[in-house]
DOSEKOL-253864 format. One record per residue (C-alpha): residue in one letter; x negated, y negated, z. Coordinates in nm, 4 decimals. Layout:
% residues N
<rec rest="A" u="X" v="Y" w="Z"/>
...
END
This chain:
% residues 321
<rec rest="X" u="0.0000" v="0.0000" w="0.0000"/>
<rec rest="X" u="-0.1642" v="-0.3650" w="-0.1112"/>
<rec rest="X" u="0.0364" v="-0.7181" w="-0.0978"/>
<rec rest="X" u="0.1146" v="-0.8095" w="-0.4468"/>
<rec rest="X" u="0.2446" v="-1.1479" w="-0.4173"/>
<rec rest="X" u="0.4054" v="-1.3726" w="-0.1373"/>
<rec rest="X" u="0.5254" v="-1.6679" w="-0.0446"/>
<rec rest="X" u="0.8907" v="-1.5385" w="-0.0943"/>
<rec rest="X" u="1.2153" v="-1.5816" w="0.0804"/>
<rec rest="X" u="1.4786" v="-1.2733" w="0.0951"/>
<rec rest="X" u="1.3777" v="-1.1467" w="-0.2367"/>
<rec rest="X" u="1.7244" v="-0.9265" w="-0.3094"/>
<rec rest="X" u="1.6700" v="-0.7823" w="-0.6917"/>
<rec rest="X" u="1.4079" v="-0.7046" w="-0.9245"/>
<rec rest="X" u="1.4330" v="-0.5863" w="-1.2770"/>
<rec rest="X" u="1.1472" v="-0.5503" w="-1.5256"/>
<rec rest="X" u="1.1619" v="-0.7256" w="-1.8480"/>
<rec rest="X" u="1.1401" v="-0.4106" w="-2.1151"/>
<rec rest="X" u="0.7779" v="-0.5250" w="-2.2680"/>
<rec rest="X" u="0.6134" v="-0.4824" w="-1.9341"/>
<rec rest="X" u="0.5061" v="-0.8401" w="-1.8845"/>
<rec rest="X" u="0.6806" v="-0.8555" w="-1.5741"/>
<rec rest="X" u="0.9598" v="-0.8833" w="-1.3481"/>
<rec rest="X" u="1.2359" v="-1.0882" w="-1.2537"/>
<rec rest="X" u="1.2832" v="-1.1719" w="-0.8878"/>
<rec rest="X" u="1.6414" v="-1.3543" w="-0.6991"/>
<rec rest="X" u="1.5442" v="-1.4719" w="-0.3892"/>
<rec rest="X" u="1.9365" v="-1.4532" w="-0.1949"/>
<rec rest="X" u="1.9355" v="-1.7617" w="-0.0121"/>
<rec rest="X" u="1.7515" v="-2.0416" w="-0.2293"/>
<rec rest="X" u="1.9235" v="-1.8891" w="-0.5693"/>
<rec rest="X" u="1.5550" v="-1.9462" w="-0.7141"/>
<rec rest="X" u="1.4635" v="-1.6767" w="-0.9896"/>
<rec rest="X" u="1.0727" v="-1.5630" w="-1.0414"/>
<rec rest="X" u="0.9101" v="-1.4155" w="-1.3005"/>
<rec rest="X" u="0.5858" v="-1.1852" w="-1.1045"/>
<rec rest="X" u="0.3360" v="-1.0389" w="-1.3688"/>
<rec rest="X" u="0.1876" v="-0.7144" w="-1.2598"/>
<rec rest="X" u="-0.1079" v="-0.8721" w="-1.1158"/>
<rec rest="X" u="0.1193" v="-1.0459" w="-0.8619"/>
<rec rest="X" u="0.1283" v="-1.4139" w="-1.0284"/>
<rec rest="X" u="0.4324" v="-1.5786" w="-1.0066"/>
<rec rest="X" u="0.6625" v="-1.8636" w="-1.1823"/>
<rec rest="X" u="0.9882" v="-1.9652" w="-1.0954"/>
<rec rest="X" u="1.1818" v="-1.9704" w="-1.4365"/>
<rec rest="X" u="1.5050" v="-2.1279" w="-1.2763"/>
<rec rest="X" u="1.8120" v="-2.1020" w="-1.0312"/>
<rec rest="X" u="2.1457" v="-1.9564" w="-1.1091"/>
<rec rest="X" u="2.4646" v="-2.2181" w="-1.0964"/>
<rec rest="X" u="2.7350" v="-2.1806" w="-0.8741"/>
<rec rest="X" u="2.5771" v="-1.9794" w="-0.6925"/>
<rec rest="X" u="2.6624" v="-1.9930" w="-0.2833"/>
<rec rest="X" u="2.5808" v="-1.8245" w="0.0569"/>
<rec rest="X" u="2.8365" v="-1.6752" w="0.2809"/>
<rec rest="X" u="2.5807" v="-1.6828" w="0.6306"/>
<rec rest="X" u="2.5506" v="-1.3566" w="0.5590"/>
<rec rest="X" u="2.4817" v="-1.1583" w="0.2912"/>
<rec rest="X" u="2.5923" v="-1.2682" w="0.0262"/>
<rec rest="X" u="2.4160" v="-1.4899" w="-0.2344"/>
<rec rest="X" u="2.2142" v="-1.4625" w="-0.5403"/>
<rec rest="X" u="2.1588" v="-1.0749" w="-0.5190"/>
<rec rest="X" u="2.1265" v="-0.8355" w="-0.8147"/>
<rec rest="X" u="1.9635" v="-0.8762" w="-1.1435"/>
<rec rest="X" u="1.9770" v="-0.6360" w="-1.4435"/>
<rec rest="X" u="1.7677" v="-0.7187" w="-1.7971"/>
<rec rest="X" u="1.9259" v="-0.6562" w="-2.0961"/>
<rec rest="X" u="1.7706" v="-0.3413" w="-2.2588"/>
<rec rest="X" u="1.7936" v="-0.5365" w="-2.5725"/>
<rec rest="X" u="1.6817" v="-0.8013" w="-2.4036"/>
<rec rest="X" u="1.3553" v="-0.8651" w="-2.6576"/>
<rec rest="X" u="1.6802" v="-0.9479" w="-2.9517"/>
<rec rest="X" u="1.9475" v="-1.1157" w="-2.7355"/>
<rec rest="X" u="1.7217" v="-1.2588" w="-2.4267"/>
<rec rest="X" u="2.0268" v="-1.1396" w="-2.2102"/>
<rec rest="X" u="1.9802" v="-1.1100" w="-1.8261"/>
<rec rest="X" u="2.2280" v="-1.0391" w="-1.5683"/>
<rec rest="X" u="2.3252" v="-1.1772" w="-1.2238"/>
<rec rest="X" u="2.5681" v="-1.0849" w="-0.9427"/>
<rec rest="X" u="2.5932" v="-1.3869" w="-0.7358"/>
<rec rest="X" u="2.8717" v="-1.5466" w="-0.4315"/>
<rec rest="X" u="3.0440" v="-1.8464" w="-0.5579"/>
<rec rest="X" u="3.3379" v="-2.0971" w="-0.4492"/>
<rec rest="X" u="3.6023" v="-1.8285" w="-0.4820"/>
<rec rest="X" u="3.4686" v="-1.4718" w="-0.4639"/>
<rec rest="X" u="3.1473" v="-1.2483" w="-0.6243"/>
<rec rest="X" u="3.0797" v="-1.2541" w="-0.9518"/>
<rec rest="X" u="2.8650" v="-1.1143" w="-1.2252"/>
<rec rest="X" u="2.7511" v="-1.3560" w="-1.4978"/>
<rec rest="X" u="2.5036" v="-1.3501" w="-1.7874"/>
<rec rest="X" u="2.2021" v="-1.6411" w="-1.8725"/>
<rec rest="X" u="1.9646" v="-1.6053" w="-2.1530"/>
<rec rest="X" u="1.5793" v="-1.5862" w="-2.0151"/>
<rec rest="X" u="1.3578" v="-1.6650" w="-2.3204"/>
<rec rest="X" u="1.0386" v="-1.5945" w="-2.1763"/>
<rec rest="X" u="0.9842" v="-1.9368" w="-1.9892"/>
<rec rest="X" u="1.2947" v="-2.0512" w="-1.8580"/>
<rec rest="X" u="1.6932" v="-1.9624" w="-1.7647"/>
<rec rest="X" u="1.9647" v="-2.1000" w="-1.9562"/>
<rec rest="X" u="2.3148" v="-2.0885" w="-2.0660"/>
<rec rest="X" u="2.4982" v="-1.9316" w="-1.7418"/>
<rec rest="X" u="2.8186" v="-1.7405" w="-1.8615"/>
<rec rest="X" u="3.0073" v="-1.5836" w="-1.6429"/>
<rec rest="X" u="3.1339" v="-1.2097" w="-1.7351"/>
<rec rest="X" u="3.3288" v="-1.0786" w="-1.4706"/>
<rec rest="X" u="3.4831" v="-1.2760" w="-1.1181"/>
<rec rest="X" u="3.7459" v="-1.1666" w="-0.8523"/>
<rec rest="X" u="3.5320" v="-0.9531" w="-0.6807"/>
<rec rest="X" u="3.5773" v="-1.0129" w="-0.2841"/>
<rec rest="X" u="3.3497" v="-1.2171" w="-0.0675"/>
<rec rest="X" u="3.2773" v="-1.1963" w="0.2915"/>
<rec rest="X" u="3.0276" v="-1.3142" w="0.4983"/>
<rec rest="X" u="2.8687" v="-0.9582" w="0.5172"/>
<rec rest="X" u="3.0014" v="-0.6571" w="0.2453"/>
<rec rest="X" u="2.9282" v="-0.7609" w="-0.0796"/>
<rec rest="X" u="2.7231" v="-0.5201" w="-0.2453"/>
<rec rest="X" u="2.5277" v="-0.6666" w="-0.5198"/>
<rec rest="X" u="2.3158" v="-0.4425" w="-0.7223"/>
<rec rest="X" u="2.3557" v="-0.4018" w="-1.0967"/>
<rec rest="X" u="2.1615" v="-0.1928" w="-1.3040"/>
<rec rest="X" u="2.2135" v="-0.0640" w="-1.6940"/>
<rec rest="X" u="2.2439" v="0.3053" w="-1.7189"/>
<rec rest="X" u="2.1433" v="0.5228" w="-1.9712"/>
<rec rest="X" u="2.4736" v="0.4654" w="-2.1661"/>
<rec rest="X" u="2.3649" v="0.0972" w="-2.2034"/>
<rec rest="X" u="2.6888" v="0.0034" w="-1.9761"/>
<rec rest="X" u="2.5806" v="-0.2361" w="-1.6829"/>
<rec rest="X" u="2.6571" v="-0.0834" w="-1.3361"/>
<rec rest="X" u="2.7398" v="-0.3077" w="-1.0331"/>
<rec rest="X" u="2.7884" v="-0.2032" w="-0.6564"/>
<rec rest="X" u="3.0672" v="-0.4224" w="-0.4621"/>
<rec rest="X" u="3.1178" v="-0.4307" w="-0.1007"/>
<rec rest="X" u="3.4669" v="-0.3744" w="0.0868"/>
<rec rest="X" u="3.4705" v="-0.7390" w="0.1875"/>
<rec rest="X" u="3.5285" v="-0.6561" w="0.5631"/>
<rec rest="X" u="3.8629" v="-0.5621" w="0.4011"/>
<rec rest="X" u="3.8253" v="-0.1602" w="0.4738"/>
<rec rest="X" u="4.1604" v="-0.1291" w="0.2534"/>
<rec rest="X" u="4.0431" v="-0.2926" w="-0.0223"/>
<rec rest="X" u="3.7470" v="0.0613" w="-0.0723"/>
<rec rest="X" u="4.0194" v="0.3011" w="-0.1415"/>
<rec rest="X" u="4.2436" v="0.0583" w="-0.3796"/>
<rec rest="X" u="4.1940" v="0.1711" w="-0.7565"/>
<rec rest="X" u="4.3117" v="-0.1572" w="-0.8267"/>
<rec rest="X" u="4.0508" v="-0.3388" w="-0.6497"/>
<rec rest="X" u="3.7314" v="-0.4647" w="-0.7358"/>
<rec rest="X" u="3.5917" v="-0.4261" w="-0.4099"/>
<rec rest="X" u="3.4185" v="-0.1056" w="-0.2460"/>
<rec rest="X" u="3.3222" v="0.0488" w="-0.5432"/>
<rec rest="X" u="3.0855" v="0.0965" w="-0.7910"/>
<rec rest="X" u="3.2118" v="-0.1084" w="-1.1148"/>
<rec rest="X" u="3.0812" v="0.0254" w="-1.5003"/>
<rec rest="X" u="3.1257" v="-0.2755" w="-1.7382"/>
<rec rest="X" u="3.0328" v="-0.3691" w="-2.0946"/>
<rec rest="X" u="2.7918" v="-0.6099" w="-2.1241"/>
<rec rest="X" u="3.0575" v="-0.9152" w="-2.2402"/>
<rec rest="X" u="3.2075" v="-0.7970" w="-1.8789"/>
<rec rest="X" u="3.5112" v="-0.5981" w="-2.0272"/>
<rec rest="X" u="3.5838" v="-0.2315" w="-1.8324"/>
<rec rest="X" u="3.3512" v="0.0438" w="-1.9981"/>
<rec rest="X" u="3.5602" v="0.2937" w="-2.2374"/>
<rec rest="X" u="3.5983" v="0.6181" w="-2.0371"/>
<rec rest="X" u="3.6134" v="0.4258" w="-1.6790"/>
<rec rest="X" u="3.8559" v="0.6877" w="-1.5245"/>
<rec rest="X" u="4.1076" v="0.4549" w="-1.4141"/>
<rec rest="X" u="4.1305" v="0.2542" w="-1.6876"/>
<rec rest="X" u="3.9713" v="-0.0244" w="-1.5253"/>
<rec rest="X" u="3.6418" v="-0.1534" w="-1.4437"/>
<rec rest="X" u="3.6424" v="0.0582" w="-1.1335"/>
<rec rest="X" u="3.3743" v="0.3888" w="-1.2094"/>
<rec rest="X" u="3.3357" v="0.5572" w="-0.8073"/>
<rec rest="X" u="3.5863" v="0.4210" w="-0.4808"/>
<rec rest="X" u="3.5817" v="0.4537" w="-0.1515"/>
<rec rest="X" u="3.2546" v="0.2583" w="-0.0549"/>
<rec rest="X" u="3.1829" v="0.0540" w="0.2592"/>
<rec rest="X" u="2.8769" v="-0.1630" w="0.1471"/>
<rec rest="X" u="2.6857" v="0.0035" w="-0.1982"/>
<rec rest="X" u="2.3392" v="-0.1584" w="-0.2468"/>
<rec rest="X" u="2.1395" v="0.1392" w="-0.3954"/>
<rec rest="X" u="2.1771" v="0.2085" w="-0.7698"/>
<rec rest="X" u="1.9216" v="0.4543" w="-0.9377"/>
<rec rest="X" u="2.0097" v="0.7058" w="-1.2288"/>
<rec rest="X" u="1.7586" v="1.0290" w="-1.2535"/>
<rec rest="X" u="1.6139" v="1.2341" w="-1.5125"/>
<rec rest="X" u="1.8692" v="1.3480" w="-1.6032"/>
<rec rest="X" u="2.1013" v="1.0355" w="-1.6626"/>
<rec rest="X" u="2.2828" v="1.1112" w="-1.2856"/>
<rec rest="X" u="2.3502" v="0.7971" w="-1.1090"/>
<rec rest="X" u="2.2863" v="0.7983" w="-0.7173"/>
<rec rest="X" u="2.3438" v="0.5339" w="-0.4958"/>
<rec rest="X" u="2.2767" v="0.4109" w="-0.1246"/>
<rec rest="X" u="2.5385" v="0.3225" w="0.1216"/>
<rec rest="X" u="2.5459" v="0.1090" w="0.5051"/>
<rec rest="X" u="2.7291" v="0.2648" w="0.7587"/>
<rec rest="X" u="2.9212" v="0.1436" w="0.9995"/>
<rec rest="X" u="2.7657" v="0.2375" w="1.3501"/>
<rec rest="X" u="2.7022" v="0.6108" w="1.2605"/>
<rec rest="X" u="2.5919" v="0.7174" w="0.9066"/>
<rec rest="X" u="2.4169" v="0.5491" w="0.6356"/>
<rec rest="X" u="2.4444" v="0.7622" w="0.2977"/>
<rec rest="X" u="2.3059" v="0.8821" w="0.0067"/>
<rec rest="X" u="2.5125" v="0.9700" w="-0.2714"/>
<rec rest="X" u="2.5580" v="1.1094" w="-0.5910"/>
<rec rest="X" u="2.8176" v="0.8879" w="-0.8129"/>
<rec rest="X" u="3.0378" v="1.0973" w="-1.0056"/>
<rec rest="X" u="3.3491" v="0.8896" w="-1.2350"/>
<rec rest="X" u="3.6861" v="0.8317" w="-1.0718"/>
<rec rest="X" u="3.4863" v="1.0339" w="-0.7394"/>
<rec rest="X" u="3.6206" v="0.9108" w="-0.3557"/>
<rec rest="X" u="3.3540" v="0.8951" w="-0.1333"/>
<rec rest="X" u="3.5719" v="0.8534" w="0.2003"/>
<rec rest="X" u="3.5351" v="0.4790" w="0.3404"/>
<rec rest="X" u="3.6697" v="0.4373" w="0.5712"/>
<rec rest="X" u="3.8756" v="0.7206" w="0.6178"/>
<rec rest="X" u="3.5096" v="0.8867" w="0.6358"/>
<rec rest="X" u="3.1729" v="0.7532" w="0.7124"/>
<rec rest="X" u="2.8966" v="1.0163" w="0.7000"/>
<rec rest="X" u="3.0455" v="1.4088" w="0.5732"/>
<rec rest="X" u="3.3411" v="1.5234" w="0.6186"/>
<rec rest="X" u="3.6286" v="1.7732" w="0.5326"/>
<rec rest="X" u="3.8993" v="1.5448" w="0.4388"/>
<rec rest="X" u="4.0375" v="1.6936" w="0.0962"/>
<rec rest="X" u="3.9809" v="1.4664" w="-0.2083"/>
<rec rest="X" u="3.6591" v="1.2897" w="-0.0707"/>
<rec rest="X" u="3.3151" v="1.3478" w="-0.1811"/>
<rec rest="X" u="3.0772" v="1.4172" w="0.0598"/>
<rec rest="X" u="2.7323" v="1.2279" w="0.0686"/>
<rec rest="X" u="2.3677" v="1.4544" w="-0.0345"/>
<rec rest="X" u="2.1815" v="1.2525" w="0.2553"/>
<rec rest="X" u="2.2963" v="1.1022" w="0.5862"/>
<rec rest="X" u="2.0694" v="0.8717" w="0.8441"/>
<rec rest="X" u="2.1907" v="0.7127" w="1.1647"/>
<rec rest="X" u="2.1935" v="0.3219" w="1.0867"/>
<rec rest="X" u="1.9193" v="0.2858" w="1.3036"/>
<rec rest="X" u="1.6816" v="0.5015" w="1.0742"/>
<rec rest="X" u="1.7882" v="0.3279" w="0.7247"/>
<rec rest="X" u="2.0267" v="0.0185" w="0.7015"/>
<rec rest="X" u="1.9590" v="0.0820" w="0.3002"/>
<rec rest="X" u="1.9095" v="-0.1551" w="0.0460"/>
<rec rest="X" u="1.7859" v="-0.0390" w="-0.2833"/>
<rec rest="X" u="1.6905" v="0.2804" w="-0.4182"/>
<rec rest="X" u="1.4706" v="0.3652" w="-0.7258"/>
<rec rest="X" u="1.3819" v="0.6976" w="-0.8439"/>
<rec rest="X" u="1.0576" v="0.8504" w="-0.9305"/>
<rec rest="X" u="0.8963" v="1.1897" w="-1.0564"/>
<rec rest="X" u="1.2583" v="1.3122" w="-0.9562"/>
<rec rest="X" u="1.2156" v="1.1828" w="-0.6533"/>
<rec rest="X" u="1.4796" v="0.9437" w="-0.4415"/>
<rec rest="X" u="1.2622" v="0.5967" w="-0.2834"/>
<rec rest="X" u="1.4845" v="0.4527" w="-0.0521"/>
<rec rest="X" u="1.4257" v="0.1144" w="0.1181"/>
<rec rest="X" u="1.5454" v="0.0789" w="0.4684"/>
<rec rest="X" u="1.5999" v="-0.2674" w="0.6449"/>
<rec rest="X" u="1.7149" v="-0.1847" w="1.0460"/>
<rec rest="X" u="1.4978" v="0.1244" w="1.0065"/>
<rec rest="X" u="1.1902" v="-0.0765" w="0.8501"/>
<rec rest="X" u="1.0583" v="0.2423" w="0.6954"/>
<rec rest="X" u="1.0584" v="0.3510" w="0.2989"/>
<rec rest="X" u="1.2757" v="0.6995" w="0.2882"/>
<rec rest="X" u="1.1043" v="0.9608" w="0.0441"/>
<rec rest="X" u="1.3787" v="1.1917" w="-0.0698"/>
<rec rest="X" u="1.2908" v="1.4652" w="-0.3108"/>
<rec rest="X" u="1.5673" v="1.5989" w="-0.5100"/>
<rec rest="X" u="1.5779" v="1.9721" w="-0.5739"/>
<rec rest="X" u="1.5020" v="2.0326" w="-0.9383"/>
<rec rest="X" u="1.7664" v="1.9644" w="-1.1759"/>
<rec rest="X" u="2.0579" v="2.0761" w="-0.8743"/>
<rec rest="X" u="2.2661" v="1.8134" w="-0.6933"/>
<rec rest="X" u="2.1051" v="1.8723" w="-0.3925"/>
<rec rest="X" u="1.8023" v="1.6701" w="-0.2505"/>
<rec rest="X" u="1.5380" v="1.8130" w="0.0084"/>
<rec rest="X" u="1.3477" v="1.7255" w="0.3400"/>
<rec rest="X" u="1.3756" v="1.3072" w="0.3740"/>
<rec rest="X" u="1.0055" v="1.1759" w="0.4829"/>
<rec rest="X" u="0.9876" v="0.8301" w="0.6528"/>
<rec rest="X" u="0.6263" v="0.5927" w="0.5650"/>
<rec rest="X" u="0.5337" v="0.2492" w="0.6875"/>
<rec rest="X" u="0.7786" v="0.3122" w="0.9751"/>
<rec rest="X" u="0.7587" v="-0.0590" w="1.1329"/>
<rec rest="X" u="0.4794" v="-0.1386" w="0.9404"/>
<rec rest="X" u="0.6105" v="-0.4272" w="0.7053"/>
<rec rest="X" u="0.9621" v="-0.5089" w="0.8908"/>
<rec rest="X" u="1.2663" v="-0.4794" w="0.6930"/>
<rec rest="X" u="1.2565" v="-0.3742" w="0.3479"/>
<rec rest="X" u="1.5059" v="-0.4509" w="0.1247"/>
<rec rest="X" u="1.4381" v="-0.3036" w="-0.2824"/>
<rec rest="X" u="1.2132" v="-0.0933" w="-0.4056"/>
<rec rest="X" u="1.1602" v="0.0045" w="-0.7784"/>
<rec rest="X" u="0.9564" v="0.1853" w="-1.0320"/>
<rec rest="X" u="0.6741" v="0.0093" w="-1.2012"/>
<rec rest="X" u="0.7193" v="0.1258" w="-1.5951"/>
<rec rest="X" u="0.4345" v="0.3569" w="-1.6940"/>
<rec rest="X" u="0.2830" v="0.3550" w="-1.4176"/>
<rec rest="X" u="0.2245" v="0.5729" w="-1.0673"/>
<rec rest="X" u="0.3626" v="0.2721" w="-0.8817"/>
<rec rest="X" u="0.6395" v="0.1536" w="-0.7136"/>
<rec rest="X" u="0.7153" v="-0.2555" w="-0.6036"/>
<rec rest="X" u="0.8601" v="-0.2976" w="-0.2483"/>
<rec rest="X" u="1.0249" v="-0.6022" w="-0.1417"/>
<rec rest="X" u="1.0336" v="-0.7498" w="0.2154"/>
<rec rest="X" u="1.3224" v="-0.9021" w="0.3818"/>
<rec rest="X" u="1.1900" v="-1.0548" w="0.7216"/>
<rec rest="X" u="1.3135" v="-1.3945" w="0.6734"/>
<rec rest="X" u="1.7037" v="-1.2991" w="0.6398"/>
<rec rest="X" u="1.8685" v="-1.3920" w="0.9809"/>
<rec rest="X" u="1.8286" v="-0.9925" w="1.1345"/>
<rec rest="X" u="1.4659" v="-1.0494" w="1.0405"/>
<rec rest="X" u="1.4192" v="-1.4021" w="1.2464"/>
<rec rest="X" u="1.0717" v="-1.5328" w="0.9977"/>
<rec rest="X" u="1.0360" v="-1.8208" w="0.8623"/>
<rec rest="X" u="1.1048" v="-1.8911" w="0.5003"/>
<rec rest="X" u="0.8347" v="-1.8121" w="0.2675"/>
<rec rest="X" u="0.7578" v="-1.5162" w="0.4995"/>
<rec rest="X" u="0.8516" v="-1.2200" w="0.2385"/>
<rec rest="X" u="0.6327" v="-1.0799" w="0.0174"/>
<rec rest="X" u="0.6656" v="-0.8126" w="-0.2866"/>
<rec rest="X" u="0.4159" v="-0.4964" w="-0.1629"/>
<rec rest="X" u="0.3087" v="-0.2520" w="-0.4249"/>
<rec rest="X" u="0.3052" v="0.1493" w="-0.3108"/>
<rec rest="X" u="0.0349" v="0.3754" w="-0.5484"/>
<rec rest="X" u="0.2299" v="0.7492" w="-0.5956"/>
<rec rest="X" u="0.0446" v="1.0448" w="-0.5597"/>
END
């Protein structure tokens, strides 16, 4: 583990840019958006409008680059505003943001519960996580946006096949902020608890997975039981990436990166192995470094639970093997 680059404040998503120059970085609070090169330089390359805090979490939180981002320039954003969460689109032309669209609003705020990652899956659809709002009805509404996992085209319209005809892809989720597919095109995705379990689970279309009739497993016909459970006081997950078929999970109450293999090409994941356990604080997205045995870990010490100043977070970068 070395220190990449610092200097940051709540750094919440990070997407590469598909020609390997570098990454974009939100930063929750400030709404500021970096570029970081591999070698840990960084630029801000703008802020994204509208965007608002809720004292919470909520914020500027996930990005997501276009795959065809080296044509269209496209780059994704799941921010709080005035009236709710919403996902919008700016073009990022290799020096600066511009021309903020938004794609998709009505999505619940709160001051904590609002999910916030997006990433594109293999389909090319864009994949968002929502929280339930501190509305715990809201997760098992197939009508609502919030507490689920949303699969949307990239002009914000439901995906074709979404299994209720919606934008809605998974239900039944408390507070989604892990999105990872595998190998073998699978998404998986990391869950808060409430008081008890923190999850791991494996997304399957029009699946239930129990908030909050369940939290944790359990044998309540019709909901899908997570592959992984933690206490909250050993995760509190943020993002998840996935590596050498391998889940990376970071962990923000816990302050520990979760190694999770999963078991060949099954559904099922092995033995969970906890590193830098306190080492770093609270660690809030991790993700895969493209063609390389490396993986890019974000701190999140100087969110309100973490008590530093700003400018106290820093992006960490983890050599595999």
């Amino acid at each position: 583990m070395t220190p990449l680059t610092t200097g940051l404040t709540i750094p919440w998503g990070v997407d590469w840019l598909p020609d390997g120059s570098g990454a974009l970085v939100t930063e929750r609070d400030d709404f500021r958006v970096w570029t970081v090169a591999p070698d840990g330089a960084k630029t801000q390359v703008g802020t994204v409008p509208e965007s608002q805090t809720t004292d919470g979490e909520g914020g500027l939180m996930g990005v997501a680059v276009d795959p065809d981002w080296a044509t269209n320039h496209h780059v994704y954003f799941m921010h709080t505003a005035a009236e709710g969460n919403r996902i919008a689109r700016m073009t990022y032309d290799g020096t600066s943001l511009s021309g903020y669209t938004v794609i998709l609003r009505g999505i619940g705020k709160a001051r904590y519960h609002n999910g916030g990652r997006l990433a594109f899956g293999p389909d090319g659809y864009l994949y968002a996580t929502t929280g339930d709002a501190q509305n715990t009805a809201l997760a098992q509404d197939p009508n609502s946006l919030n507490g689920k996992i949303l699969r949307l085209t990239t002009s914000g319209d439901p995906a074709p096949g979404n299994p209720f005809g919606n934008h809605v892809y998974s239900l039944g989720h408390r507070n989604p902020q892990g999105l990872a597919f595998d190998r073998n095109g699978r998404l998986w995705s990391a869950e808060f608890g409430s008081t008890r379990f923190d999850e791991l689970n494996l997304i399957k279309p029009g699946a239930n997975y129990g908030w909050p009739t369940c939290e944790g497993t359990c044998s309540v016909a019709g909901m899908t039981n997570p592959k992984k459970t933690w206490t909250t006081g050993e995760a509190s997950p943020s993002a998840i990436t996935i590596a050498d078929n391998v889940v990376y999970m970071a962990a923000q109450r816990g302050q520990r990166l979760w190694r999770i293999p999963i078991e060949g090409d099954t559904e099922n994941v092995g033995t969970a192995t906890a590193y830098y356990v306190g080492t770093y604080g609270r660690l809030r997205t991790v993700l895969k470094v493209p063609g390389s045995e490396q993986l890019w870990l974000t701190t999140t010490n100087a969110d309100a639970p973490g008590g530093q100043p700003d400018g106290a977070d820093r992006i960490l970068r983890v050599t595999l093997g």
